[in-house]
C-alpha positions in Angstrom: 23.4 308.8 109.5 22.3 312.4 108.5 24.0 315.5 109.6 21.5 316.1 113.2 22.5 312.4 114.3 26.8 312.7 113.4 26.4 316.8 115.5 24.4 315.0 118.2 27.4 312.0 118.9 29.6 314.7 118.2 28.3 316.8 120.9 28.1 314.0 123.3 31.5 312.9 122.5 32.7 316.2 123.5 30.6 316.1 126.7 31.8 312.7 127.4 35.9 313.7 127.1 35.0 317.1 129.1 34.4 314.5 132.1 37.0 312.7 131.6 39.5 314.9 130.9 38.3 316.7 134.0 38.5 313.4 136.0 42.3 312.5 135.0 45.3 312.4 137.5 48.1 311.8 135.9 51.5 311.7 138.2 54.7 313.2 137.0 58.1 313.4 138.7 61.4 315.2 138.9 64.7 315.0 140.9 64.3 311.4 141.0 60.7 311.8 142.9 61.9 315.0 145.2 58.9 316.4 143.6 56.0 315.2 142.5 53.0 316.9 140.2 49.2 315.5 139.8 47.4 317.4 137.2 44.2 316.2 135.5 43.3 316.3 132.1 42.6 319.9 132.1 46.0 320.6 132.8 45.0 322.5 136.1 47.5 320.8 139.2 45.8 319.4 141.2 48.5 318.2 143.9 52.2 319.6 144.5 54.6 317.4 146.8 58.0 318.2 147.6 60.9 316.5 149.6 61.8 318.8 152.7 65.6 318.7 151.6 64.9 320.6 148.4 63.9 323.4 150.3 67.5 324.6 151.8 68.3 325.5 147.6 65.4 327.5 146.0 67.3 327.6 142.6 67.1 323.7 142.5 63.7 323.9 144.3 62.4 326.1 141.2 64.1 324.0 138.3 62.7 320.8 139.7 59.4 322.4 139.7 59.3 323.8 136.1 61.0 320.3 135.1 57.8 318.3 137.0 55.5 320.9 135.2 56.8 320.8 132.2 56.7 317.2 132.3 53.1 317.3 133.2 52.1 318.9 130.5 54.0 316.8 128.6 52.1 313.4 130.1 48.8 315.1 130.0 49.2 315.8 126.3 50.1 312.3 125.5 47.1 311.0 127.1 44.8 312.7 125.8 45.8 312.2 122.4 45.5 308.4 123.2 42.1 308.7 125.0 40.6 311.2 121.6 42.0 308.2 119.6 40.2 306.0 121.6 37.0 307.7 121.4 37.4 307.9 117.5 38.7 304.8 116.7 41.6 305.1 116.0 41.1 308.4 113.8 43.8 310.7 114.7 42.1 314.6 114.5 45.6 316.1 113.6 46.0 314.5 109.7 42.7 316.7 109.4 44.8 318.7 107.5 46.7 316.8 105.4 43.1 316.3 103.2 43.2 319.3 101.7 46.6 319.3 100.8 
């Protein structure tokens, strides 16, 4: 395989996880589901629910929001580290560096 063909998988490897990544919902939860938090692979929410109760205590209404969010972004991470693996294999991108060590 020369260097046009491994930059032209490349590139369509890159399209391919754009979609995906785009087309993602992963579901997190807080306060025992008093709020739940769909975001896609892009990390961009994409659905915000919250129990009526929670909103008589906006302190606990904004902690249980950062702590879905945060969790989110948490989730999101994961899976896309599993789907990149998937698409290469099992190669894991982030021992790049330790090569040239």
């Amino acid at each position: 395989m020369d260097f046009q063909e491994i930059m032209k998988k490349a590139q369509q490897l890159q399209s391919q996880m754009g979609t995906d990544l785009a087309n993602m919902a992963i579901e997190s939860t807080a306060g025992g589901g008093a709020i739940r938090v769909v975001m896609n692979g892009v990390k961009e929410v994409t659905k915000l629910d919250i129990s009526p109760e929670l909103t008589q205590d906006p302190e606990m209404l904004a902690d249980m929001i950062q702590a879905a969010l945060n969790r989110a972004y948490s989730d999101v991470d994961q899976k896309i580290k599993e789907r990149m693996s998937t698409m290469l294999g099992g190669f894991d991108p982030s021992t790049i560096s330790n090569l040239f060590k």
